[in-house]
VMD Tcl script that builds the backbone (N, CA, C; Angstrom):
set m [mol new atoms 201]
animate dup $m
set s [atomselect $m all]
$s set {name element resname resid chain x y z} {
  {N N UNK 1 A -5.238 -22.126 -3.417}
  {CA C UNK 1 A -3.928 -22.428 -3.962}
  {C C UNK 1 A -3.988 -22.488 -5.479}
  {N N UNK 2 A -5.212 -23.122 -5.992}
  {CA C UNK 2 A -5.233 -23.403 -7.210}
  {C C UNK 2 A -5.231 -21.850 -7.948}
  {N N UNK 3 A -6.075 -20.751 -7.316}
  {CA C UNK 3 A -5.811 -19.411 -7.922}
  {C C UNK 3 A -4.445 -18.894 -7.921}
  {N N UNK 4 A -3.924 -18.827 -6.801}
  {CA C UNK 4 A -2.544 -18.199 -6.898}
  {C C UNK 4 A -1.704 -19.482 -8.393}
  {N N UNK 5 A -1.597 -20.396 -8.285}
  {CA C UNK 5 A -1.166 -21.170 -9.599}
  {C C UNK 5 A -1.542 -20.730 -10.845}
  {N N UNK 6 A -2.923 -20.230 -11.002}
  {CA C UNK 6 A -3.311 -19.913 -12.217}
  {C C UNK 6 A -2.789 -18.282 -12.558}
  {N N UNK 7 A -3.116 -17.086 -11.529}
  {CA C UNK 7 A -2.230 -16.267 -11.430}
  {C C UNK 7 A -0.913 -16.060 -11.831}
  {N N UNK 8 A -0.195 -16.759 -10.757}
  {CA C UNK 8 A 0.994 -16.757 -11.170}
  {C C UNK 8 A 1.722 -17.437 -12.890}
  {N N UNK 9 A 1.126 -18.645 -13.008}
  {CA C UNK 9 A 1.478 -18.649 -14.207}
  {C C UNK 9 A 1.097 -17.990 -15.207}
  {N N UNK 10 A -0.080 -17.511 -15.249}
  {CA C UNK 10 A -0.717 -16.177 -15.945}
  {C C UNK 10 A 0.324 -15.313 -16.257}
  {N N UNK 11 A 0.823 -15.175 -15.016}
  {CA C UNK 11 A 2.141 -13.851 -14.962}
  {C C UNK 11 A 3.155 -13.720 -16.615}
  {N N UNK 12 A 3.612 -15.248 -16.441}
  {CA C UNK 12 A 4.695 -15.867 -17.511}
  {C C UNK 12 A 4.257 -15.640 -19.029}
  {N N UNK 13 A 2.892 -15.141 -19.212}
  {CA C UNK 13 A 2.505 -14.818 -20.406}
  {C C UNK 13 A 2.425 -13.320 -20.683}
  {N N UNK 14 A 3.723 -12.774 -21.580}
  {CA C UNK 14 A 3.279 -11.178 -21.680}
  {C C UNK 14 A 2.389 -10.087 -21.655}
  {N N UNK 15 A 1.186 -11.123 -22.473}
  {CA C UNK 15 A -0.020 -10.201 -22.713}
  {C C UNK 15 A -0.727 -10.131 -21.360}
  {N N UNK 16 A -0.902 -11.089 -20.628}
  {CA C UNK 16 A -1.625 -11.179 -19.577}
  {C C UNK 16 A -0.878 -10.097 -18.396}
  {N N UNK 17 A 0.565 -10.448 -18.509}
  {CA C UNK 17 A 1.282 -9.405 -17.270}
  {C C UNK 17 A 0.921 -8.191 -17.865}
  {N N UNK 18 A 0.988 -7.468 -18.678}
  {CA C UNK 18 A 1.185 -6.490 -19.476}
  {C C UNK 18 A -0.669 -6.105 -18.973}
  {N N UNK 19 A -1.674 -6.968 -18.899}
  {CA C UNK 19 A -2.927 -6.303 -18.529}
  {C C UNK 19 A -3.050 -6.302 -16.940}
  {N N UNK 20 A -2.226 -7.214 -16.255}
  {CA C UNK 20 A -2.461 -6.944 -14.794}
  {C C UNK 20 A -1.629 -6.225 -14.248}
  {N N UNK 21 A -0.551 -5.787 -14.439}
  {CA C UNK 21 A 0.664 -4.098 -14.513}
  {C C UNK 21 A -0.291 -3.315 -14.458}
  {N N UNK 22 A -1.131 -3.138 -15.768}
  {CA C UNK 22 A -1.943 -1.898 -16.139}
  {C C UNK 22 A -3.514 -1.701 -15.126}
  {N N UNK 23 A -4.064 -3.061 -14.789}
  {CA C UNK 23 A -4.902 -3.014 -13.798}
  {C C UNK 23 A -4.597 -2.145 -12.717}
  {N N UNK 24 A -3.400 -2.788 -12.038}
  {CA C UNK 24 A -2.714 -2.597 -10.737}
  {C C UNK 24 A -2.488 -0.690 -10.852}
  {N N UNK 25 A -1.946 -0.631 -11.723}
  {CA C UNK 25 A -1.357 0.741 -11.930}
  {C C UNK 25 A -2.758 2.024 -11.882}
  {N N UNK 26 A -3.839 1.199 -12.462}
  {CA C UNK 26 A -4.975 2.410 -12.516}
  {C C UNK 26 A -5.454 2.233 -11.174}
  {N N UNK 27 A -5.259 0.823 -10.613}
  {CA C UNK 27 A -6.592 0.884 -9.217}
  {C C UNK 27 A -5.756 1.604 -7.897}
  {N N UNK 28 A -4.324 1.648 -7.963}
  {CA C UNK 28 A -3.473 2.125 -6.826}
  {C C UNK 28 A -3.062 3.193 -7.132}
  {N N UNK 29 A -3.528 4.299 -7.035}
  {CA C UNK 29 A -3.948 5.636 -7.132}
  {C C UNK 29 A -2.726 6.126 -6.114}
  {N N UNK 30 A -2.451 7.775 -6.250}
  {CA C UNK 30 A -1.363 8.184 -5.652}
  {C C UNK 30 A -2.603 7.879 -3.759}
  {N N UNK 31 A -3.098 8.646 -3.992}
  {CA C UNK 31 A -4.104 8.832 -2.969}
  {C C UNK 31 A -4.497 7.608 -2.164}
  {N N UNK 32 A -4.748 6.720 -2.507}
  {CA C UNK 32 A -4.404 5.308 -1.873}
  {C C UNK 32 A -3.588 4.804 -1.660}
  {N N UNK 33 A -2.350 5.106 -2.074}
  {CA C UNK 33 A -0.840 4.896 -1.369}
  {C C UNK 33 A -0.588 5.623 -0.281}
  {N N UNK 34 A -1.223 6.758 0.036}
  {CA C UNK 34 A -1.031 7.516 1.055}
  {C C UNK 34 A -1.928 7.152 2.202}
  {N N UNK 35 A -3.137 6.444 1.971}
  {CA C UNK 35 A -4.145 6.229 2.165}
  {C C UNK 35 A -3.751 4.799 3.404}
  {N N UNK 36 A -3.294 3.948 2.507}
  {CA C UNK 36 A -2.377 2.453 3.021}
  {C C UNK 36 A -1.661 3.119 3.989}
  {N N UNK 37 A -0.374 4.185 3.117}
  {CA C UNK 37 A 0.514 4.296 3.878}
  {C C UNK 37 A 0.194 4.824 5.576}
  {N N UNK 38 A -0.837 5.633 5.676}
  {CA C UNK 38 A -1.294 6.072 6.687}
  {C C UNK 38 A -1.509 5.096 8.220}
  {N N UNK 39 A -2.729 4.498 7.171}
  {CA C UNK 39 A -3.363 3.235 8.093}
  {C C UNK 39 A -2.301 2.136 8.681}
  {N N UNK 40 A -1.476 2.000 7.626}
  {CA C UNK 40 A 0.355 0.725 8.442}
  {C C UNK 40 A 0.926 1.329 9.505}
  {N N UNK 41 A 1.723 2.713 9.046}
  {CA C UNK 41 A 2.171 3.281 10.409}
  {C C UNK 41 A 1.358 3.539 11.319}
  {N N UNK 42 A -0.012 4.419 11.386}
  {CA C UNK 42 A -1.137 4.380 12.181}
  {C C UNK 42 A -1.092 2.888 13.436}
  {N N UNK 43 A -1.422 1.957 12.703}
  {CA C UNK 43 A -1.200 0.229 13.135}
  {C C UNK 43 A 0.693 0.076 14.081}
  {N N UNK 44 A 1.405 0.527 13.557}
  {CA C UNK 44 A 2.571 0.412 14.123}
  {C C UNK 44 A 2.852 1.089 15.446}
  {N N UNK 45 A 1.900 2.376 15.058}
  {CA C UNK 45 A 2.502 3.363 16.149}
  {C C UNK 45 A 1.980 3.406 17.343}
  {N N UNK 46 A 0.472 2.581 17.610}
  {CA C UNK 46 A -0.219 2.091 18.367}
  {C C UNK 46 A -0.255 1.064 18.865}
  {N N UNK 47 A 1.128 0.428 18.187}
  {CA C UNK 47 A 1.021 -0.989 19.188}
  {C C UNK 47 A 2.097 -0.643 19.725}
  {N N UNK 48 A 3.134 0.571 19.923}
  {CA C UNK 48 A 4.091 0.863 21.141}
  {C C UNK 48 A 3.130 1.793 21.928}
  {N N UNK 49 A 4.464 1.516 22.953}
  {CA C UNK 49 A 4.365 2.094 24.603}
  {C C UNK 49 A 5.026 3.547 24.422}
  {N N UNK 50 A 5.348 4.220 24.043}
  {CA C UNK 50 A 6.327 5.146 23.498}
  {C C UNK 50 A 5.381 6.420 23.054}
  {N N UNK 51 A 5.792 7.596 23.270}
  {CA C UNK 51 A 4.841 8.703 23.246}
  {C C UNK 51 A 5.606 9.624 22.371}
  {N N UNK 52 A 7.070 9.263 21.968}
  {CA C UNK 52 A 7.351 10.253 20.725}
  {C C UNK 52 A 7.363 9.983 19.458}
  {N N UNK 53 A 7.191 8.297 19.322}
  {CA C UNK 53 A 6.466 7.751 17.966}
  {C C UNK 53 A 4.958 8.286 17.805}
  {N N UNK 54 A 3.996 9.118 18.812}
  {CA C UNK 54 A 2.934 9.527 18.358}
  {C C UNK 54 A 2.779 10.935 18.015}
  {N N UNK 55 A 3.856 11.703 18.399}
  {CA C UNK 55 A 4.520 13.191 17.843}
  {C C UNK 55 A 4.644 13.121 16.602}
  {N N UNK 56 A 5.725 11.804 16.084}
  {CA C UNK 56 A 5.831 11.776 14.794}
  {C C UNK 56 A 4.997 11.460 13.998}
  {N N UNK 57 A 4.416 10.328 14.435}
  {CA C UNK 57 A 2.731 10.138 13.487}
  {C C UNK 57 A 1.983 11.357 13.499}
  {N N UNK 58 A 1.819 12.146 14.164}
  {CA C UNK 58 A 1.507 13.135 13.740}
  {C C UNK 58 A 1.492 14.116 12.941}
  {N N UNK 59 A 3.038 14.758 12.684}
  {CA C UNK 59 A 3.663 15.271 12.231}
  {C C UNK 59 A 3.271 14.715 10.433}
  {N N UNK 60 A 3.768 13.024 10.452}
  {CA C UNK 60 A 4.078 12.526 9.504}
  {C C UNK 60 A 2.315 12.423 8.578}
  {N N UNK 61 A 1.661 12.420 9.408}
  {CA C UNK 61 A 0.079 12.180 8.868}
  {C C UNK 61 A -0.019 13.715 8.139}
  {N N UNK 62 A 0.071 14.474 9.337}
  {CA C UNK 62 A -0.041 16.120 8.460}
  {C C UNK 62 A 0.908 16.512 7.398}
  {N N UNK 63 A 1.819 15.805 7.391}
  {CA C UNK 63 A 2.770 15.969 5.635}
  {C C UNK 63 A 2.334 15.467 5.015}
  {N N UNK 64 A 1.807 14.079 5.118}
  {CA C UNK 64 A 1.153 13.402 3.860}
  {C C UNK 64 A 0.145 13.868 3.520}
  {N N UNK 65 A -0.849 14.307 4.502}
  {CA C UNK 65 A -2.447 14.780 3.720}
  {C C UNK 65 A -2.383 15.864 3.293}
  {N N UNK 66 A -1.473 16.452 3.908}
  {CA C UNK 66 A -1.085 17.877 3.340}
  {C C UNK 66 A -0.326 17.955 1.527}
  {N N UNK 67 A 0.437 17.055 1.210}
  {CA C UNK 67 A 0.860 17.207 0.237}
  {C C UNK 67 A -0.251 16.328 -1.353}
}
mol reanalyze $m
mol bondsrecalc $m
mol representation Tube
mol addrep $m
């Protein structure tokens, strides 16, 4: 708790937001957004019973890695 406090108020100081923006921004890469994005729906689409949400994960996996 005590980190998220120090964090967060961290936030309230420009210079400090202004270096953890810029952290955030270099370490979350396009490629790791796709990467996340994959693995969530992946997780979603496997916890239904449903066999045309896995058509679309399909579909939707081969657009993303594809692009």
């Amino acid at each position: 708790a005590g980190a998220v406090a120090v964090v967060g108020g961290g936030l309230y100081i420009p210079f400090v937001r202004g270096l953890v923006i810029t952290g955030l921004k270099t370490v979350v890469s396009e490629a790791v957004l796709k990467k996340v994005a994959i693995q969530v729906v992946e997780k979603l689409v496997k916890s239904s019973k449903n066999k045309l949400d896995d058509i679309w994960f399909a579909q939707f996996k081969k657009n993303v890695s594809d692009s």
